[in-house]
C-alpha positions as CSV (number, residue, x, y, z in Angstrom):
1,X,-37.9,-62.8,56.5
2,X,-40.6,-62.3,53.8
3,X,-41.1,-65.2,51.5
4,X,-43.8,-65.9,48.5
5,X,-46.3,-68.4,50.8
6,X,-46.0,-65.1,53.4
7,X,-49.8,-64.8,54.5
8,X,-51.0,-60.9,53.8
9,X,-52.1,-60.3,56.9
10,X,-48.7,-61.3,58.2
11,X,-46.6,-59.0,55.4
12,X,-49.1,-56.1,56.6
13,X,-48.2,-56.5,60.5
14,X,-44.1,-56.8,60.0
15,X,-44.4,-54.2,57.2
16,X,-46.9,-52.3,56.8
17,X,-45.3,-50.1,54.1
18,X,-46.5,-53.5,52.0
19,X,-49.4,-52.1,51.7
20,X,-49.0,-49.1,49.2
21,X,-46.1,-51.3,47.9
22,X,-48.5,-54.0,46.9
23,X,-51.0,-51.6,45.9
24,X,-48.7,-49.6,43.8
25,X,-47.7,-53.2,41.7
26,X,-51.9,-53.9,41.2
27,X,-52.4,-56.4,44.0
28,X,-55.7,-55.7,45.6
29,X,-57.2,-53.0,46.9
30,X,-55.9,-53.5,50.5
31,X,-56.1,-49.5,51.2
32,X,-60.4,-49.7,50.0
33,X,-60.8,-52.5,52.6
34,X,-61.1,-55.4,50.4
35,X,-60.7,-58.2,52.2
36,X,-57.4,-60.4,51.6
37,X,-57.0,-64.1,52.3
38,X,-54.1,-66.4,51.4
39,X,-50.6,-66.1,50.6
40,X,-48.3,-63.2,48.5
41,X,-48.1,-65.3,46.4
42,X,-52.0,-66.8,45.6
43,X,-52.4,-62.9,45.4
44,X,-49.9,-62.2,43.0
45,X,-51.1,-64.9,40.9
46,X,-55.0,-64.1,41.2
47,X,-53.5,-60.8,39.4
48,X,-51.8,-62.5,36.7
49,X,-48.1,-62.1,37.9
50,X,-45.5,-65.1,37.2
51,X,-43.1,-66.6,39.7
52,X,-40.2,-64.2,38.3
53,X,-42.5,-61.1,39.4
54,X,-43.1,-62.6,42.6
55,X,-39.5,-63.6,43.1
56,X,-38.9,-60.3,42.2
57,X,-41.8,-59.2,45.0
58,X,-40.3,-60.6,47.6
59,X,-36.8,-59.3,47.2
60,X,-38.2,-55.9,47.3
61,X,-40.3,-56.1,50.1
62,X,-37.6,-58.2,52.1
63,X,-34.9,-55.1,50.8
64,X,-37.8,-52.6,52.8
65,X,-38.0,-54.9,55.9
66,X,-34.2,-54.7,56.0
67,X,-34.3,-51.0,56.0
68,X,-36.6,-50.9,58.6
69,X,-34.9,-52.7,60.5
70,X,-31.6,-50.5,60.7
């Protein structure tokens, strides 16, 4: 299960869709190589995103994980 104190470099190993997902919603360039460190969330907020948007995050990305897993 995905939550908002996720590690990137976790999200990106169970799902690595999150990548153009996270991408697509303006959080770092993760496709250009820059380098990410910390949680979904510390990277959601760097980008000005509040906790509703991150909630909101998480729910998606846990939705695609789901999917995956079927």
């Amino acid at each position: 299960m995905i939550t908002k104190q996720i590690e990137i470099e976790e999200l990106v190993k169970i799902l690595p869709e999150a990548v153009a997902y996270l991408s697509e919603k303006g959080i770092r360039c993760l496709i250009c190589g820059e380098p990410i460190w910390g949680t979904l969330e510390n990277a959601a907020l760097e980008k000005g995103f509040n906790e509703d948007d991150i909630n909101k995050f998480v729910e998606e990305l846990n939705q695609k994980l789901m999917c995956k897993s079927v």
